[in-house]
C-alpha positions as CSV (number, residue, x, y, z in Angstrom):
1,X,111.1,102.0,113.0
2,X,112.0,104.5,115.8
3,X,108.5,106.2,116.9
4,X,109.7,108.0,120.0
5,X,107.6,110.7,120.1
6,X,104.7,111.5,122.9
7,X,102.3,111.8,120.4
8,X,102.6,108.9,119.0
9,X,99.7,106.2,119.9
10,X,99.9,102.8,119.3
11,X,97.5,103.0,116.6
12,X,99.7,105.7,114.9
13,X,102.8,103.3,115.0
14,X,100.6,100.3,113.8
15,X,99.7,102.0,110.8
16,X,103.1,103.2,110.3
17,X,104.5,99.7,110.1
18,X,101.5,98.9,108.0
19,X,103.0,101.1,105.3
20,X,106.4,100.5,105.4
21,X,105.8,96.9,104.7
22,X,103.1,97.9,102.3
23,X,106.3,100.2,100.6
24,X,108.7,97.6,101.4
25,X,106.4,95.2,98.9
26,X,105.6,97.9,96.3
27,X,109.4,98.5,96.1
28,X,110.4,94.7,95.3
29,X,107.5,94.7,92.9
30,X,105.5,91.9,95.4
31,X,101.5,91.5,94.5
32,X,98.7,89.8,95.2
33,X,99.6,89.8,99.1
34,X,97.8,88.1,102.2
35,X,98.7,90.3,105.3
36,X,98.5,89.3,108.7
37,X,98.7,91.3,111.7
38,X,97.8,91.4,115.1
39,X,95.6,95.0,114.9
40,X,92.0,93.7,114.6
41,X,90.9,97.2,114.3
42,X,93.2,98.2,111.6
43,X,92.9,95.0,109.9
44,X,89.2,95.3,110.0
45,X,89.0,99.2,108.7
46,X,91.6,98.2,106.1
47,X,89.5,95.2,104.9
48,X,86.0,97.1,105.1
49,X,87.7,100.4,103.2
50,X,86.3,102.4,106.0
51,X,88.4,105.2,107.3
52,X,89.3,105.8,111.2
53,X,87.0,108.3,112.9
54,X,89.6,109.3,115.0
55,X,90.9,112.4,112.5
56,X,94.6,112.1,113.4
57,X,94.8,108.2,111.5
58,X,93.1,109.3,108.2
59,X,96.0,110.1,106.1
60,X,98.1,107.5,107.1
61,X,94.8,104.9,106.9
62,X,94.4,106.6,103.0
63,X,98.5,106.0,102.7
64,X,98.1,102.7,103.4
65,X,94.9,101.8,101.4
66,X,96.5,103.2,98.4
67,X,99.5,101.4,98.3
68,X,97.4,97.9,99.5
69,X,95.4,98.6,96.3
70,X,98.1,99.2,94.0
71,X,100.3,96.1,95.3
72,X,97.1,94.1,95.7
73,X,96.2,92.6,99.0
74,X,94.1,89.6,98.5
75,X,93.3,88.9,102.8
76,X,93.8,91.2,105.9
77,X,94.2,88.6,108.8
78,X,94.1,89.0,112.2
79,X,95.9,86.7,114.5
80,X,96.5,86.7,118.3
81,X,99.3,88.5,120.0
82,X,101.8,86.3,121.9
83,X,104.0,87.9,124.7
């Protein structure tokens, strides 16, 4: 995924690769998923269906809850970055 744009935040590009594997599993007909990532705060918004407050990530947050419900994500876990 190319995001080079300046207004594009990191959130923005989290979310975007959210739902391209979100799409990726809807496509290949995967289910009942267990996602891990390494965006607490996405991770927790997705897993508490509460929307962003910042008004620029609530389409792409409703994008990606929609698919996530109709593929089925069972967990949303977070896990440590490692550089």
């Amino acid at each position: 995924i190319s995001l080079a744009s300046r207004r594009t935040t990191n959130n923005i590009a989290e979310y975007q690769a959210l739902c391209a594997g979100l799409n990726y599993a809807l496509t290949n007909g995967l289910t009942n998923l267990h996602v891990v990532g390494d965006s607490a705060m996405i991770l927790a918004q997705m897993r508490r269906r509460r929307p962003p407050r910042a008004p620029h990530l609530r389409s792409i947050y409703a994008q990606s809850r929609g698919i996530a419900d109709r593929v089925h994500v069972c967990t949303w876990n977070h896990h440590l970055r490692a550089f």
